[in-house]
ChimeraX commands (.cxc) that place a marker at each C-alpha (Angstrom):
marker #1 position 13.99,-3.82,-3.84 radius 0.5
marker #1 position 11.97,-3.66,-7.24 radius 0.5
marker #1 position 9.55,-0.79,-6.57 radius 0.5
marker #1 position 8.54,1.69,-3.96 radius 0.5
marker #1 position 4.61,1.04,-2.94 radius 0.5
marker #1 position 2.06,3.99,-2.37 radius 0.5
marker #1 position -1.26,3.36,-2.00 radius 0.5
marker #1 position -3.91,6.57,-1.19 radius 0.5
marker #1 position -7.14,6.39,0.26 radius 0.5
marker #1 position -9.60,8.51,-2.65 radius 0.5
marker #1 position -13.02,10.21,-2.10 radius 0.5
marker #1 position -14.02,9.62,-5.77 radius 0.5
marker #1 position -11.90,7.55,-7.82 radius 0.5
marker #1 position -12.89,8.99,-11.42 radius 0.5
marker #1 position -11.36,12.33,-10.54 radius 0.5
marker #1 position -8.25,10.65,-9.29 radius 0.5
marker #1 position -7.76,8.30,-12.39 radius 0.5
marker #1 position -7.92,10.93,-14.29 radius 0.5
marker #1 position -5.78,13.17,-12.40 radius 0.5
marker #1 position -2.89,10.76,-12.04 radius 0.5
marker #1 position -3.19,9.13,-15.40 radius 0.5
marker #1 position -2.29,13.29,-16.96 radius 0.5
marker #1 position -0.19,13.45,-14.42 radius 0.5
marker #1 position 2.00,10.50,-15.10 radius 0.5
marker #1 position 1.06,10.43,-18.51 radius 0.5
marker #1 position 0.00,7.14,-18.72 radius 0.5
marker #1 position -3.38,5.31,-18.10 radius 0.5
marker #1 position -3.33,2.85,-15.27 radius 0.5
marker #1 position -2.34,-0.88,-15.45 radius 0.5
marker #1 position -5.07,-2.00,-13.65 radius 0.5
marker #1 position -8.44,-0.63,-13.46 radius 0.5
marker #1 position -12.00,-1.79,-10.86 radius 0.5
marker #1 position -14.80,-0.10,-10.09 radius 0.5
marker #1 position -12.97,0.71,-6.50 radius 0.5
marker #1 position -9.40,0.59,-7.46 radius 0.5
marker #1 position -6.81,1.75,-10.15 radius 0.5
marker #1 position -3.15,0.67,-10.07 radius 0.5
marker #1 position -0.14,2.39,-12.11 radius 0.5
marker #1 position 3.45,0.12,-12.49 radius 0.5
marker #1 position 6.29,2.54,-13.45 radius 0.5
marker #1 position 9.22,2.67,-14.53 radius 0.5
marker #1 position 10.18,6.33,-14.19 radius 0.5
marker #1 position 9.67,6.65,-11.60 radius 0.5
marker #1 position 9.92,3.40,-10.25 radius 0.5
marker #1 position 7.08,3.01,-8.40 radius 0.5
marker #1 position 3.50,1.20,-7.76 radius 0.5
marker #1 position 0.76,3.31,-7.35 radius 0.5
marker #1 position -2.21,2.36,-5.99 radius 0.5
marker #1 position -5.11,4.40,-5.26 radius 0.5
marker #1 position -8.69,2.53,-3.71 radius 0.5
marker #1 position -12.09,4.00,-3.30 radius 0.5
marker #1 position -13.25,1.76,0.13 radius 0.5
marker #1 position -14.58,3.99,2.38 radius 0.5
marker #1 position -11.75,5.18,4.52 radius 0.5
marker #1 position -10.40,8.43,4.86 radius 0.5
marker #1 position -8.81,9.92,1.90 radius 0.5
marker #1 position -5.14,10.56,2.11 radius 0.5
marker #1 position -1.83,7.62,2.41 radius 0.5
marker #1 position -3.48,4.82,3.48 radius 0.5
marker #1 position 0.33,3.17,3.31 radius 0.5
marker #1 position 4.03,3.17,1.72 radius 0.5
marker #1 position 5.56,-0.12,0.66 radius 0.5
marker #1 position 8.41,-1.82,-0.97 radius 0.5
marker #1 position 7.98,-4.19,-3.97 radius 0.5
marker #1 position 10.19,-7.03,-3.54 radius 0.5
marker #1 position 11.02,-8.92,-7.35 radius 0.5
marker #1 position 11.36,-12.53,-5.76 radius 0.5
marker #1 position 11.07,-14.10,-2.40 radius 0.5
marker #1 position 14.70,-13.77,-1.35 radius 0.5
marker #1 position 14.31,-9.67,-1.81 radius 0.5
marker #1 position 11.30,-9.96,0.47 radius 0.5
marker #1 position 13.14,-12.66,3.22 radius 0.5
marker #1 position 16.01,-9.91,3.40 radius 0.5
marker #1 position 13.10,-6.83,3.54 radius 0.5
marker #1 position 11.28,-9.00,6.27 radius 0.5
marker #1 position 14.58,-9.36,8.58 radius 0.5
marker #1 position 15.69,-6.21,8.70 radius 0.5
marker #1 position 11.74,-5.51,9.46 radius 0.5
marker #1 position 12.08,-8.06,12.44 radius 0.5
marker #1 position 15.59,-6.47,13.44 radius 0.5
marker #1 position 13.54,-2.92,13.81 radius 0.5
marker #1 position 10.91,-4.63,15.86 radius 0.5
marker #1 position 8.57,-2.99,13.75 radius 0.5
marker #1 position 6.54,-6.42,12.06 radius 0.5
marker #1 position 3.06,-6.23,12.85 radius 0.5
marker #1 position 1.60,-8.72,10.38 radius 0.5
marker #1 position 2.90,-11.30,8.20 radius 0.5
marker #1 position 0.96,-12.80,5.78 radius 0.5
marker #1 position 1.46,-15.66,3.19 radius 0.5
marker #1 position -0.44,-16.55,-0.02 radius 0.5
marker #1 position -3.09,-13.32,1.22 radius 0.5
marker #1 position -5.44,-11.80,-1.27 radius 0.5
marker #1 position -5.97,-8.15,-1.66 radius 0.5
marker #1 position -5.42,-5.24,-4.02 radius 0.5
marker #1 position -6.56,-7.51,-6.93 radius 0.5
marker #1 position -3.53,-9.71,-6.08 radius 0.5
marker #1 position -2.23,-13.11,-4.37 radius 0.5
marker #1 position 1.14,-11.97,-2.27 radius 0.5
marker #1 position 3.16,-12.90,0.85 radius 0.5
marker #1 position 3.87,-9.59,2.98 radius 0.5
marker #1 position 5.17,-8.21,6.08 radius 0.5
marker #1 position 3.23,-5.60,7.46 radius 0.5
marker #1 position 5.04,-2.57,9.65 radius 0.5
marker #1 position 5.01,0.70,11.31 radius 0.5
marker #1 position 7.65,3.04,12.01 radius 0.5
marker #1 position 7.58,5.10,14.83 radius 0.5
marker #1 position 5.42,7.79,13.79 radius 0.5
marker #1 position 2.69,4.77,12.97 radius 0.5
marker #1 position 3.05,5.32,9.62 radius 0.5
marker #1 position 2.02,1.46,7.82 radius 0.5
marker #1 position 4.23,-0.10,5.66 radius 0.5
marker #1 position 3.94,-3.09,3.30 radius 0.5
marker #1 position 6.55,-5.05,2.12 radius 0.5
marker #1 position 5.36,-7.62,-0.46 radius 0.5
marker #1 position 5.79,-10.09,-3.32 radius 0.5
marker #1 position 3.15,-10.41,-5.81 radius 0.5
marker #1 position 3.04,-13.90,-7.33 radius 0.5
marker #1 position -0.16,-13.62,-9.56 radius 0.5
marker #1 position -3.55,-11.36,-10.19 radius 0.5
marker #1 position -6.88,-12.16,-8.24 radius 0.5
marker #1 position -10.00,-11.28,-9.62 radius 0.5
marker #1 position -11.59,-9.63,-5.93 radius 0.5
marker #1 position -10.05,-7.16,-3.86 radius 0.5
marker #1 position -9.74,-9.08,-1.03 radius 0.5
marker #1 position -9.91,-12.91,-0.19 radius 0.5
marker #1 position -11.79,-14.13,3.05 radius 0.5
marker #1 position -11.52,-12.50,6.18 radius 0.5
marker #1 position -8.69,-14.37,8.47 radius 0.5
marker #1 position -8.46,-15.62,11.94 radius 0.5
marker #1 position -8.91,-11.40,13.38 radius 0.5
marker #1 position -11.69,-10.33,10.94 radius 0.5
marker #1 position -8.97,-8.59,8.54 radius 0.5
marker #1 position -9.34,-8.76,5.15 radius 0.5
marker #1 position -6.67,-7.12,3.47 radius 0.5
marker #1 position -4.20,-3.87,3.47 radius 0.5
marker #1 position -2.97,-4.82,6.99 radius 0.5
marker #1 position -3.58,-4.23,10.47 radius 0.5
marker #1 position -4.84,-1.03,11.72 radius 0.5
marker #1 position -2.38,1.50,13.16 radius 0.5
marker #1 position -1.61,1.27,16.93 radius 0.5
marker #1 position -0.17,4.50,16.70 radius 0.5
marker #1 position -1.40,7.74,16.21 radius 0.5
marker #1 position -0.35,9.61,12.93 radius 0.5
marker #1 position 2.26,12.94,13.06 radius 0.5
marker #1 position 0.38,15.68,12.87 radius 0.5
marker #1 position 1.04,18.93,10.77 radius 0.5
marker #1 position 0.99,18.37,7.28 radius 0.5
marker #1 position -2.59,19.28,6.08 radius 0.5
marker #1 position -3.62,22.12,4.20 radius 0.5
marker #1 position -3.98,23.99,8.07 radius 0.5
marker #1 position -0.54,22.81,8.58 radius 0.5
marker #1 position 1.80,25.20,11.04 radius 0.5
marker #1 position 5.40,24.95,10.78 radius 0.5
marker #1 position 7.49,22.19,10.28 radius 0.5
marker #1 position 5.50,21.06,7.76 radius 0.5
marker #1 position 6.53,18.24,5.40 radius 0.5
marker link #1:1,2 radius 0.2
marker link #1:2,3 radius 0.2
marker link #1:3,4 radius 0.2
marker link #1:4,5 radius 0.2
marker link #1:5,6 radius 0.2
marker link #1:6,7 radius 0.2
marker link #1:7,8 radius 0.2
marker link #1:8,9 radius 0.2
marker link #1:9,10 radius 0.2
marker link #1:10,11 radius 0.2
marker link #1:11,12 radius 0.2
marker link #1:12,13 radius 0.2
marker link #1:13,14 radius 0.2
marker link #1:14,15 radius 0.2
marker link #1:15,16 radius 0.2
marker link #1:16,17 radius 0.2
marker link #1:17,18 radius 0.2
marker link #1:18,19 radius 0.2
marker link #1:19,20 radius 0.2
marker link #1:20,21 radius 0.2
marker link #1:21,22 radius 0.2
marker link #1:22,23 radius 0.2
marker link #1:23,24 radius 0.2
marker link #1:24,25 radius 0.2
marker link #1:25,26 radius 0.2
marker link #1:26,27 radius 0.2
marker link #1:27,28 radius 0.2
marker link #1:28,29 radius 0.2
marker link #1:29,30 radius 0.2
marker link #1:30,31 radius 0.2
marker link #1:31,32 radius 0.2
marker link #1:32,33 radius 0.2
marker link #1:33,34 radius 0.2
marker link #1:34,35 radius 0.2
marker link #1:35,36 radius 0.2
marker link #1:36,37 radius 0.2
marker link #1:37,38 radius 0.2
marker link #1:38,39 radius 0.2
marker link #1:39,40 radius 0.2
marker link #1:40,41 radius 0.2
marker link #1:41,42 radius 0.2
marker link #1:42,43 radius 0.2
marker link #1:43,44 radius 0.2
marker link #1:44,45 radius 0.2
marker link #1:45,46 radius 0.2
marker link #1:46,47 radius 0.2
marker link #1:47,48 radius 0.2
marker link #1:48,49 radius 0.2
marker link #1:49,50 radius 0.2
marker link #1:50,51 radius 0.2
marker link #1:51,52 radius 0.2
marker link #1:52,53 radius 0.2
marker link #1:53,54 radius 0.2
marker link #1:54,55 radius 0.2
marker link #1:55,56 radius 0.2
marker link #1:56,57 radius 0.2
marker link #1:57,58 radius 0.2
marker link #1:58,59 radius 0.2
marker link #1:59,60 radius 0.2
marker link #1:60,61 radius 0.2
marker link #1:61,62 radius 0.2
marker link #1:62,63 radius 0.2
marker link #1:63,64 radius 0.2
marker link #1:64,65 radius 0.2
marker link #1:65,66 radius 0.2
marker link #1:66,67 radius 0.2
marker link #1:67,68 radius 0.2
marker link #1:68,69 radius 0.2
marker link #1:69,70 radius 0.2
marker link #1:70,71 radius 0.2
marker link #1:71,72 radius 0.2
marker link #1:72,73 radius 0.2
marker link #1:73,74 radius 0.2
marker link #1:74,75 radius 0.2
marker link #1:75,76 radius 0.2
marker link #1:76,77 radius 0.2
marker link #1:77,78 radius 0.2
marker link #1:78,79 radius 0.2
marker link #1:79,80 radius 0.2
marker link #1:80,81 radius 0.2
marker link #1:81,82 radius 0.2
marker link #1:82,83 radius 0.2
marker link #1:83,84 radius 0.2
marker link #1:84,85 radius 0.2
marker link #1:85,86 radius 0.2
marker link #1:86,87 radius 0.2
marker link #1:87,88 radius 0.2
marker link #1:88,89 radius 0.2
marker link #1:89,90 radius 0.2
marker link #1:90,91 radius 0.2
marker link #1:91,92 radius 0.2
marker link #1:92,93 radius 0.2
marker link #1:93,94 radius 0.2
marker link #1:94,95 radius 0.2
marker link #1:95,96 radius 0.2
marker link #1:96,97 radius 0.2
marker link #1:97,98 radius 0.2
marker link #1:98,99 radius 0.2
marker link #1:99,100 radius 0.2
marker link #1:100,101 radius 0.2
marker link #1:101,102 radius 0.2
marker link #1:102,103 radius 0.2
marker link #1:103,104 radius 0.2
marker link #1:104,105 radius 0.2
marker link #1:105,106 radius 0.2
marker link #1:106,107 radius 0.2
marker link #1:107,108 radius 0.2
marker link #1:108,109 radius 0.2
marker link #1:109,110 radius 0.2
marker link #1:110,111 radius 0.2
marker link #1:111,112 radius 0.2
marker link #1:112,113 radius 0.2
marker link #1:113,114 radius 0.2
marker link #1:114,115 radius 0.2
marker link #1:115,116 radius 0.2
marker link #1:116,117 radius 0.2
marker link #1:117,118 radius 0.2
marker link #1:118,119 radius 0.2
marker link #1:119,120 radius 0.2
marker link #1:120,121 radius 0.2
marker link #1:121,122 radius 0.2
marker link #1:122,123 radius 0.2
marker link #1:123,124 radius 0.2
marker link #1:124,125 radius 0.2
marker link #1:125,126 radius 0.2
marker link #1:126,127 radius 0.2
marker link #1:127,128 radius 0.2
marker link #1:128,129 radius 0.2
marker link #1:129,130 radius 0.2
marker link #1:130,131 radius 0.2
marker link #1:131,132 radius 0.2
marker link #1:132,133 radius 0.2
marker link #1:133,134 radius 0.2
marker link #1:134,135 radius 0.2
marker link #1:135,136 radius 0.2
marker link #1:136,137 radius 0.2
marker link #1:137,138 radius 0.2
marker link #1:138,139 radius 0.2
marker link #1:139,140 radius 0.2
marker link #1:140,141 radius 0.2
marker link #1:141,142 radius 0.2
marker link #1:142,143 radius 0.2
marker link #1:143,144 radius 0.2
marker link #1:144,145 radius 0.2
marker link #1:145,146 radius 0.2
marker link #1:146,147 radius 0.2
marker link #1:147,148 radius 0.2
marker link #1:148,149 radius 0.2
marker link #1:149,150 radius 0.2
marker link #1:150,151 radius 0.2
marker link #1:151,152 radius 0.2
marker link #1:152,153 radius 0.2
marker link #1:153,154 radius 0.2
marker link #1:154,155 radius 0.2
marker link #1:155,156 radius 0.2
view
């Protein structure tokens, strides 16, 4: 696995751009009028934030594959979990072409596994066959509560 994947839902991107660029010290890689993307290497991670209307917060976690084979391997043990929800090849979204496997584990948290094989220049290509257009299916499951600023114990 090359990189984790986090990508948060943001009420207005500006503040958030700036906000994670002083926090990791580093402006983003990729910049939209609805989306801003940061490629690490300490930490190793790609994080994505998206201004799109949904509610602010993780929108999903993810693992980078480098190369096909990394994302074959991610995608079995995926399939061994019964967790796959979605597989997609040659999709557009996030500014990106990629084949991915879509998840949830059992507290219906999404998860994309994915390998980017070159930039797009829209956020999303055409809807499919279900209406989707990109950043998976919805969850079937509802989220673990307990974590918010209200949170009681057993927080996170």
């Amino acid at each position: 696995m090359k990189r984790f994947h986090v990508h948060l839902n943001v009420a207005r991107l500006d503040d958030s751009v700036r906000f994670y660029t002083t926090l990791f010290g580093t402006a983003p890689t990729v910049t939209r009028p609805d989306y801003a993307k940061w490629m690490l290497d300490d930490p190793g991670v790609n994080f994505a934030i998206s201004q799109r209307g949904r509610q602010p917060g993780i929108d999903h976690l993810g693992l980078q594959a480098g190369d096909p084979a990394e994302l074959a391997a991610i995608g079995a043990r995926l399939q061994a979990a019964d967790a796959v929800a979605l597989v997609e090849k040659g999709t557009t979204c996030c500014y990106a072409h990629s084949d991915k496997f879509w998840a949830e584990d059992p507290q219906g948290v999404r998860w994309e596994s994915f390998h980017t094989h070159g930039e797009a220049t829209t956020y999303t290509g055409a809807p499919d066959e279900t209406g989707a257009t990109c950043c998976g299916p919805a969850t079937t499951k509802p989220m673990a509560a307990g974590c918010g600023p209200n949170a009681g114990e057993g927080c996170c």
